[in-house]
LUMVEX-989805 format. One record per residue (C-alpha): residue number from 1; z, y, x. Coordinates in steps of 0.05 Angstrom, whole numbers, plus 32768, in hexadecimal, padded with zeros to 4 digits. Last residue first. Layout:
// LUMVEX-989805
     k     zz     yy     xx
   NUM      Z      Y      X
...
//
This chain:
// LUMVEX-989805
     k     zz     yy     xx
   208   8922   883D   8B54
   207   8960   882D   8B2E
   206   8981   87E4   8B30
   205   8973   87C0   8AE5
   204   89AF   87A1   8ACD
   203   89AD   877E   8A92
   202   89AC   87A7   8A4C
   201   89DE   8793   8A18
   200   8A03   87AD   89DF
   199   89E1   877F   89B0
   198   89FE   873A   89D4
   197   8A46   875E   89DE
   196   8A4B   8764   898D
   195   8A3A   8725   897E
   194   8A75   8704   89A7
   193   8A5D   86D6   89DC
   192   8A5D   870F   8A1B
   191   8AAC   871B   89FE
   190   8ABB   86C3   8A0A
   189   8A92   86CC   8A5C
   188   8AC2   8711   8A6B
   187   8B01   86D7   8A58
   186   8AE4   86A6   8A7F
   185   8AD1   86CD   8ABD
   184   8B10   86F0   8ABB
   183   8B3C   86AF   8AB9
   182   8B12   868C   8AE5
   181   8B14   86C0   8B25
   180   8B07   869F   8B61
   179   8AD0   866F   8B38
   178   8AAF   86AA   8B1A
   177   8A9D   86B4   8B64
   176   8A8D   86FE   8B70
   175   8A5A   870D   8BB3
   174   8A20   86E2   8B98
   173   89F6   8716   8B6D
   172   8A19   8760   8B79
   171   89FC   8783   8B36
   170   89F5   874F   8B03
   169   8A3C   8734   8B17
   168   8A5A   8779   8B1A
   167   8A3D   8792   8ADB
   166   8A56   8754   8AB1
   165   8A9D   8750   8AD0
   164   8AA0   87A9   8ABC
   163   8A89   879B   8A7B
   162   8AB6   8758   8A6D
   161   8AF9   8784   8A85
   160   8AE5   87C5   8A5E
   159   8ADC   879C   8A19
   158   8B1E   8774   8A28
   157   8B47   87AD   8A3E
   156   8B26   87D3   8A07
   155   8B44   87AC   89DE
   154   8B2D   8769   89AD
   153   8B64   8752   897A
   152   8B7F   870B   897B
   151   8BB1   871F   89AC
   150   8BB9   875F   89D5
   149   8B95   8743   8A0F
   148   8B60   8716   89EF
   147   8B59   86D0   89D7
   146   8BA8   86C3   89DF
   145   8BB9   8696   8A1E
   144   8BD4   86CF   8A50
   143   8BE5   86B5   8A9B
   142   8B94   86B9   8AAA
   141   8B8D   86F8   8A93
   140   8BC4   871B   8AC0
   139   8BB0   86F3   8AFE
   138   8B6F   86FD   8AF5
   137   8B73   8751   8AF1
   136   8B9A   8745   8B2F
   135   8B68   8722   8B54
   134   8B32   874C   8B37
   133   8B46   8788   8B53
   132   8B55   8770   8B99
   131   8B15   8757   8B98
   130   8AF6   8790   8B86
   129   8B17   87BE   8BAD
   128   8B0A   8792   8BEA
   127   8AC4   878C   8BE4
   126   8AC3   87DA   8BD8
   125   8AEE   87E5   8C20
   124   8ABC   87B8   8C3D
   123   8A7E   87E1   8C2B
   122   8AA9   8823   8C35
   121   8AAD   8802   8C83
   120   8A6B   87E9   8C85
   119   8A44   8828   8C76
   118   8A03   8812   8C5D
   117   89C4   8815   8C88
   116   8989   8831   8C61
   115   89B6   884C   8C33
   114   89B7   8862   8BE8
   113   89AE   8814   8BCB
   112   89E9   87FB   8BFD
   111   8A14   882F   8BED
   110   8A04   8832   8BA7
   109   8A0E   87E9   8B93
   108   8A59   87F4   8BC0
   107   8A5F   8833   8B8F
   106   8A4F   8816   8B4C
   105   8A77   87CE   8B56
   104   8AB7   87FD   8B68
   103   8AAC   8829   8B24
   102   8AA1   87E8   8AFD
   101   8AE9   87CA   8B21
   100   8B07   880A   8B12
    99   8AF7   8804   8AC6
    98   8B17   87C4   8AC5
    97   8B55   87DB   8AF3
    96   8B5D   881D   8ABE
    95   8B4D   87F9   8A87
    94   8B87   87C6   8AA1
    93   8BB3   87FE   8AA5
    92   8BA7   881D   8A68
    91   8BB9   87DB   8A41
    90   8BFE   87DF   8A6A
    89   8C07   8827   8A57
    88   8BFA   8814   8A0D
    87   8C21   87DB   8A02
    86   8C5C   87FA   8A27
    85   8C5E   8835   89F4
    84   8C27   8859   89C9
    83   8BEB   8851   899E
    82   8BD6   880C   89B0
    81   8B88   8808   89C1
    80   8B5F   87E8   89A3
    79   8B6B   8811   8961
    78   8B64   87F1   8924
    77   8BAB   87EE   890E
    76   8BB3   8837   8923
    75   8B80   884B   88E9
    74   8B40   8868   8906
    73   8B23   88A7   8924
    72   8B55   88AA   895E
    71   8B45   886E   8980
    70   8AFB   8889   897F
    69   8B0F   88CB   89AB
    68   8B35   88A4   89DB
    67   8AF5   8879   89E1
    66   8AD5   88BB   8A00
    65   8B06   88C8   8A25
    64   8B09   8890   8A47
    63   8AB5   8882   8A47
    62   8AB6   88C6   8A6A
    61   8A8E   88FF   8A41
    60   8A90   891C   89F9
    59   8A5A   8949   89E5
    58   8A68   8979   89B2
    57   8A2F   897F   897D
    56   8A5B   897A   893B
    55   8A39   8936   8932
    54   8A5D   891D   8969
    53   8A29   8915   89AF
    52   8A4F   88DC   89D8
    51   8A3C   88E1   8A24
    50   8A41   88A9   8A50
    49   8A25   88B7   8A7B
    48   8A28   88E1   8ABC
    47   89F5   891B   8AC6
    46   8A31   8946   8ADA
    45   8A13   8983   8AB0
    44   8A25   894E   8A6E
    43   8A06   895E   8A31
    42   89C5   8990   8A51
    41   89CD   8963   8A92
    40   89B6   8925   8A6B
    39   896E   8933   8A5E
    38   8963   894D   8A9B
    37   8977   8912   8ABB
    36   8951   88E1   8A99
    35   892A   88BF   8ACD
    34   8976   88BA   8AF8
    33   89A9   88BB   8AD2
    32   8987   8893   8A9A
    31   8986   88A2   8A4E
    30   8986   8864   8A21
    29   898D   8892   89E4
    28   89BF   886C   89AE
    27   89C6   887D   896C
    26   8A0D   887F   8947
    25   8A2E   8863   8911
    24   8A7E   8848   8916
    23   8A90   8804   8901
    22   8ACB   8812   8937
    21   8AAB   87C8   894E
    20   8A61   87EB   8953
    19   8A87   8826   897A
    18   8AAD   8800   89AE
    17   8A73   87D5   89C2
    16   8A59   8814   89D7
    15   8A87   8836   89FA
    14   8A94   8800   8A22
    13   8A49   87F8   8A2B
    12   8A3F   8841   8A4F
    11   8A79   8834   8A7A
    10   8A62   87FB   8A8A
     9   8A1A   8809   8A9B
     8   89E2   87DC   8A88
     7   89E9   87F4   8A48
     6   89C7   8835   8A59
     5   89D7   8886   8A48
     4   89E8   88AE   8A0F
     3   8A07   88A2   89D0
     2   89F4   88D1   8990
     1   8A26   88D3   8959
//
């Protein structure tokens, strides 16, 4: 399996760090969306990554769907995500709110990188998405005292939830305090010190 497109993304890293704890080969190309472009759209005509190449040729796309694709290749007791039921549909929803949170972080660094004078209402709107976001994601970590969401194991809650934190931070210096939001910072600070999370890796580097 080929997987396209820079750590330094969280969508791109989720996928990532999924793979090398699925045990699951694959070589990376560090494609960007913007130098690499034409590269990409041949996989992917949105020019979005990441893209997972299978051996068969198809290209997946969407770090969900993607990862959906991964579940399904191993045993249900290795999955990180539960099959089915309330366990499920409550880890979805906090991929959803991590994932989010990235997807928030991306468009307020856009709107201020894309512009010569940034819009102030979508730039407040953002702000508030994000902390919104993170207060409840807090909330829910911070009143659970296993090592990660589901327990002992590591989820894609957990790997989606320290990605998203990391890219934020790196990408918006000074407007989150990990202070505000302990229970996040701590528990996104305990996946950055797994192995794993050091080799997937690539800090943030804003486009030219």
């Amino acid at each position: 399996m080929i997987l396209i497109g820079q750590y330094d993304s969280p969508f791109v890293r989720r996928v990532g760090v999924a793979l090398r704890l699925y045990g699951m080969e694959f070589e990376h190309r560090p494609w960007s969306v913007f130098g690499d472009a034409d590269k990409i759209r041949p996989y992917n005509p949105l020019v979005r990554v990441p893209v997972l190449v299978l051996d068969d040729g198809e290209a997946l796309i969407e770090s969900g769907a993607i990862l959906d694709h991964l579940d399904s290749l191993v045993p249900e007791a290795r999955a990180m995500l539960p099959r089915s039921g309330a366990q499920r549909r409550q880890a979805l929803r906090r991929v959803a709110l991590a994932t989010g949170l990235a997807d928030k972080a991306v468009s307020l660094f856009y709107e201020k990188r894309l512009h010569d004078v940034a819009s102030e209402v979508w730039t407040a709107r953002c702000r508030s998405q994000l902390g919104a976001t993170l207060e409840r994601l807090d909330a829910e970590r911070g009143a659970i005292s296993s090592p990660f969401w589901q327990g002992e194991a590591i989820g894609h809650a957990d790997i989606a939830l320290a990605c998203a934190w990391r890219f934020a931070t790196e990408a918006h210096p000074g407007l989150i305090d990990a202070a505000t939001f302990p229970a996040v910072a701590e528990a996104a600070a305990r996946m950055e010190a797994l192995p794993v999370f050091a080799e997937i890796s690539q800090p943030f580097v804003a486009p030219a």
